[in-house]
C-alpha positions in Angstrom: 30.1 44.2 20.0 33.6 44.3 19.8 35.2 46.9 21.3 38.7 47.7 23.4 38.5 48.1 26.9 40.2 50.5 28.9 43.7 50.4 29.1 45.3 50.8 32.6 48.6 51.2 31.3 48.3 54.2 29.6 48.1 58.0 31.0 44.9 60.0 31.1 44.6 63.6 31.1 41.5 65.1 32.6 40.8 68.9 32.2 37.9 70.2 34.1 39.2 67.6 36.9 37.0 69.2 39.8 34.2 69.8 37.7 31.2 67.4 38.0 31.8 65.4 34.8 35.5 65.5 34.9 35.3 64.4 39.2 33.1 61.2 38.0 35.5 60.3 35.4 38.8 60.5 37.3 37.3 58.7 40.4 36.2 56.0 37.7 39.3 55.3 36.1 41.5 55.6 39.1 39.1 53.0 40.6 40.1 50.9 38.4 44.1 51.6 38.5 44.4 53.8 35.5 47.2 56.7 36.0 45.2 60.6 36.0 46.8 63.7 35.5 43.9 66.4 36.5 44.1 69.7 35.6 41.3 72.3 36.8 41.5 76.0 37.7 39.0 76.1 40.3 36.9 79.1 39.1 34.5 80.7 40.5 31.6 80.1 38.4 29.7 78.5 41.3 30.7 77.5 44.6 34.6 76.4 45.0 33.7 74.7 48.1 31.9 71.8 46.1 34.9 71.6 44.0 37.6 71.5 46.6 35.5 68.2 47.8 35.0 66.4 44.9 39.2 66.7 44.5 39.3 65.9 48.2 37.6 62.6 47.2 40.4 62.4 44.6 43.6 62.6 46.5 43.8 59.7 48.2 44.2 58.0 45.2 48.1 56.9 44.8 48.1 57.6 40.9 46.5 60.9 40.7 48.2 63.8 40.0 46.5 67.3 40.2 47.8 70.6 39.0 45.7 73.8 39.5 46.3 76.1 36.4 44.0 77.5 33.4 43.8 75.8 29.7 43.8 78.9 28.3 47.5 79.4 29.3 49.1 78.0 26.3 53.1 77.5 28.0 51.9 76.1 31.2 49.6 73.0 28.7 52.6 72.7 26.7 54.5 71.8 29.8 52.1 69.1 30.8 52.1 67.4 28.0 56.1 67.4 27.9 56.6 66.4 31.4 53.6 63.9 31.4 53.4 62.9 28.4 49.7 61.9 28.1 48.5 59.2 25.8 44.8 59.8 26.0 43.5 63.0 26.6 40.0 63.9 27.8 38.8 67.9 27.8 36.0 68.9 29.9 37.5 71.7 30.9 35.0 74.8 29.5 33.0 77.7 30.8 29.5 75.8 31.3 26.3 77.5 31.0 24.0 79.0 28.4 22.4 82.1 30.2 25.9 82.9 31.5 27.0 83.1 28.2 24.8 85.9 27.4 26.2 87.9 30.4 29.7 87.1 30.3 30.8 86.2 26.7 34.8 86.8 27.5 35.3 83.8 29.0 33.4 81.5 26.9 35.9 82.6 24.0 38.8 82.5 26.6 38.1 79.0 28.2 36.0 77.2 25.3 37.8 78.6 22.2 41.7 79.7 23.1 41.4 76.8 25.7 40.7 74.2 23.2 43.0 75.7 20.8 46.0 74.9 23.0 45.0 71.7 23.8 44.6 71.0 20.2 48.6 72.2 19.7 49.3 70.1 22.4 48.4 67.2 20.7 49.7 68.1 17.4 53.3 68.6 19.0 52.7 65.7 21.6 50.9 63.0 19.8 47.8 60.8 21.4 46.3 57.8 21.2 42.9 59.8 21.2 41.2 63.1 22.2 38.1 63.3 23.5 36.5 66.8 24.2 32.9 67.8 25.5 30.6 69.5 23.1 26.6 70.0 23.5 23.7 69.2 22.6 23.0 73.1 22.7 24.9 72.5 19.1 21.7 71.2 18.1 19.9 75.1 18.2 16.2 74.9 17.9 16.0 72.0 15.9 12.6 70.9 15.3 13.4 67.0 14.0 13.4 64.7 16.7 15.4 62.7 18.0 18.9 64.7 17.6 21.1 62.7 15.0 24.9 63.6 14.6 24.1 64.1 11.1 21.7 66.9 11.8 22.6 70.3 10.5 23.9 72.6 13.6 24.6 76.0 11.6 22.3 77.8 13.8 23.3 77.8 17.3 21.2 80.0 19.6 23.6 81.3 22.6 27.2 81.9 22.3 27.7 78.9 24.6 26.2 76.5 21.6 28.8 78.7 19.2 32.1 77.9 21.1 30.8 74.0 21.4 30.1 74.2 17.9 33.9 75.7 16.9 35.5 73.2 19.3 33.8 70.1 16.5 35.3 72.6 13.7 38.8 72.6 15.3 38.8 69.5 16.0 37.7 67.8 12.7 40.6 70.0 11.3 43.3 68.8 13.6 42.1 65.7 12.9 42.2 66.2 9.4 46.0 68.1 9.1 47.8 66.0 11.9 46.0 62.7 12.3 44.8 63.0 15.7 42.1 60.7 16.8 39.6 62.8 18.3 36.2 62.0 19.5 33.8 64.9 20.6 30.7 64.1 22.9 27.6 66.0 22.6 26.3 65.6 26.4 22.7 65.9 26.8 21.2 67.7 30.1 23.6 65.8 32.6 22.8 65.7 36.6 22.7 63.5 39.6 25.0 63.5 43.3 27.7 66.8 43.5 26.3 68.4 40.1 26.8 71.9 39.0 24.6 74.4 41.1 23.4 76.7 38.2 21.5 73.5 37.3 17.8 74.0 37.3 17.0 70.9 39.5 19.9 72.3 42.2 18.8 75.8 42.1 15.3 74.2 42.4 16.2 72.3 45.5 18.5 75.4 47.1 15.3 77.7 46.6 13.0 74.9 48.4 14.9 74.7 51.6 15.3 78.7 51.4 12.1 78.9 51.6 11.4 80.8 48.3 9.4 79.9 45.4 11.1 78.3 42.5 10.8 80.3 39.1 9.9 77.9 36.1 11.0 79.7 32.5 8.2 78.0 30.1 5.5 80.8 29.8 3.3 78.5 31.9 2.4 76.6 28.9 1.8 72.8 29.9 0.7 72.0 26.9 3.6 72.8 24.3 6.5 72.7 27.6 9.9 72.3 27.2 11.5 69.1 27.5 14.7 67.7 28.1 16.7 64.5 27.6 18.2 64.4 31.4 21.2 61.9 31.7 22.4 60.4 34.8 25.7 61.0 35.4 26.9 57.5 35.5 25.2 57.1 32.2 27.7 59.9 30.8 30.8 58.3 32.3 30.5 55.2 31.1 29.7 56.0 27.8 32.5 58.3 27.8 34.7 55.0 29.5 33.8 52.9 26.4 34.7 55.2 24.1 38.4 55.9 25.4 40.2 52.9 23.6 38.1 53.3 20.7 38.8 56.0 18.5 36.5 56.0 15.3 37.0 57.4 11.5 34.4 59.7 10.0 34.1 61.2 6.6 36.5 61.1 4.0 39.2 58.9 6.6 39.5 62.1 8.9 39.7 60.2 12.7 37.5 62.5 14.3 33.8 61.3 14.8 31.2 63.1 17.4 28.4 60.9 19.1 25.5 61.5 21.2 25.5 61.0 24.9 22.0 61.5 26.3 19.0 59.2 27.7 17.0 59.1 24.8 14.0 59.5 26.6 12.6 63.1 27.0 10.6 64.3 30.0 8.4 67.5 30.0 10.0 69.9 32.3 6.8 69.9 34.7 7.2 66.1 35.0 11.1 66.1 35.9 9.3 68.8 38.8 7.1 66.8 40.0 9.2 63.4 40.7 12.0 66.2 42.1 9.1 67.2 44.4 8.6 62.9 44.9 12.0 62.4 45.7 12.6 65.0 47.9 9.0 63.9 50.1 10.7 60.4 50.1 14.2 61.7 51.4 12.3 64.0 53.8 9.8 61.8 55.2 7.3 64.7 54.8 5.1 65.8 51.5 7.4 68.5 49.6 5.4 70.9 46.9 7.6 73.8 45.4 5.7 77.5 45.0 6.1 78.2 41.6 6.5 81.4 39.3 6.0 81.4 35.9 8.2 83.2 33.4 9.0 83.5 29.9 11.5 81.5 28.0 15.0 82.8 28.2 17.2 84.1 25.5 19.4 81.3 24.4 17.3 78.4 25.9 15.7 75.6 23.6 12.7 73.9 23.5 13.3 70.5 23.0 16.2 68.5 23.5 16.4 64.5 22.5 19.4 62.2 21.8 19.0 59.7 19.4 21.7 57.2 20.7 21.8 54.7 17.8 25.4 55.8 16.7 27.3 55.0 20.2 25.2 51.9 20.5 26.4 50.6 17.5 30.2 51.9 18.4 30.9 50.8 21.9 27.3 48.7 22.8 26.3 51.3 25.4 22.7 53.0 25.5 22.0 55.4 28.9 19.0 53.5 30.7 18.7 55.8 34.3 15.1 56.9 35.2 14.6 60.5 36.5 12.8 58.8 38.7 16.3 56.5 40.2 18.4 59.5 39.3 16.9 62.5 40.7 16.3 60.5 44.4 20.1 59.6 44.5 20.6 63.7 44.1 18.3 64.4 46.3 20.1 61.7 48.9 23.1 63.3 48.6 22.0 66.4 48.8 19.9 66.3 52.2 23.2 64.4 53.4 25.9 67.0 51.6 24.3 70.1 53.4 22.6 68.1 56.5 18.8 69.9 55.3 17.4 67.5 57.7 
């Protein structure tokens, strides 16, 4: 496989700096010497507190810089990229969530859509080496042909969270297209482990537990035909998304813009990832751990099936996800009993 490693001369722009992805990226690449600008603005979509310590865990580091501001505010972007002058930037920076998205749709359009946008200008007006932006594999609707290829068709996205991911692969392919900016989007697939995102399922699973109240489980109570998910590890995501920093690709018709897959390629019925949370959490505890559970109908917006096929990145940068649920939900579950001292 040949492919270029990372360069530690150049400058990387992380948006969504304090965000679980975007925290794991920056502490990987300044580990290894590489110069981060982080941009986040702290919202409050779940608790800040979390935030403020994955940046804590950040600052030490001599060549990261962090500025606390919005994407969608186009001047202070434009400023950024004049004053830093970024030559590979990463955007993770969005308004998460597919059930939020149903509640609160002005700041999906806000953050994921006018957000993007002025990153997008930025790079037209301040040119990369490559752009690489999150997508989803919510892109992928309720697509009944498994494993998810990047060829699929995703003209039916089922929550206006899959719609602004959706856009962002539109925008992008035509900046690509118009200005010649290399731009890679990343369609992550069901991502968790250590100082994750709270409004996950397997977080809000393990908050309810040690609350005391029973978990609520959104699959009709139908074993046989459950939901299942493609659950990636985050170290799994960061690497891949590592690889693919020096290594822009070219898609159709010679545009530089190309999306890949970023998920384990291994699907585990809902009940399953459960049960080994309910393992994990007995090993960490010392003590047998069964949730209560409630029962409830699918929710607007949620799909039910999610699988990666990963053969694209494999063939681009050599790099296939290989965590268990079984490896990656104990080193949660670690850091969590240690995080909020549950013991």
């Amino acid at each position: 496989m040949d492919y270029k490693s990372l360069d530690l001369n150049k400058t990387y722009l992380i948006t969504g700096a304090a965000g679980f992805i975007g925290f794991f990226l920056s502490r990987k690449l300044l580990e290894k010497g590489c110069r981060v600008i982080g941009v986040d603005n702290i919202n409050d979509y779940y608790d800040v507190t979390l935030k403020y310590t994955r940046l804590g865990q950040l600052e030490p580091y001599d060549k990261f810089s962090f500025i606390k501001g919005d994407i969608s505010d186009k001047n202070m972007i434009t400023s950024i990229f004049e004053e830093h002058k970024p030559n590979i930037v990463i955007n993770l920076a969005a308004q998460a969530g597919v059930r939020y998205s149903i509640e609160n749709p002005d700041v999906y359009i806000q953050s994921n859509i006018i957000g993007f946008y002025n990153i997008l200008e930025a790079c037209r007006y301040n040119p990369v080496d490559h752009l690489v932006y999150a997508s989803s594999s919510s892109v992928y609707g309720a697509n009944k042909k498994v494993p998810f290829e990047e060829t699929d068709f995703v003209d039916n996205p089922v929550s206006l969270y899959a719609s602004t991911k959706k856009s962002n692969e539109l925008m992008a392919h035509t900046y690509s297209h118009l200005y010649n900016i290399p731009a890679t989007g990343l369609r992550f697939f069901t991502v968790y482990g250590p100082m994750g995102r709270p409004d996950m399922a397997y977080f809000g699973f393990t908050d309810r537990y040690f609350a005391g109240e029973p978990i609520k489980i959104f699959n009709n109570g139908d074993f046989e035909n459950d939901l299942y998910r493609d659950f990636t590890y985050i170290d799994d995501i960061v690497e891949g998304i590592e690889r693919l920093l020096s290594n822009p690709s070219v898609g159709e018709n010679n545009v530089p813009h190309k999306v890949f897959n970023i998920g384990n390629n291994n699907p585990e019925k809902l009940m399953v990832f459960i049960e080994t949370l309910e393992k994990c959490m007995s090993n960490a505890l010392g003590r047998e751990v069964l949730f209560e559970k409630i029962f409830e109908p699918i929710k607007p917006g949620d799909v039910p099936a999610t699988y990666a096929s990963t053969d694209l990145l494999q063939r681009a940068v050599g790099f296939k996800p290989k965590t268990s649920i079984e490896e990656g939900l104990q080193k949660f579950v670690n850091w969590y009993v240690g995080y909020y001292m549950v013991k």
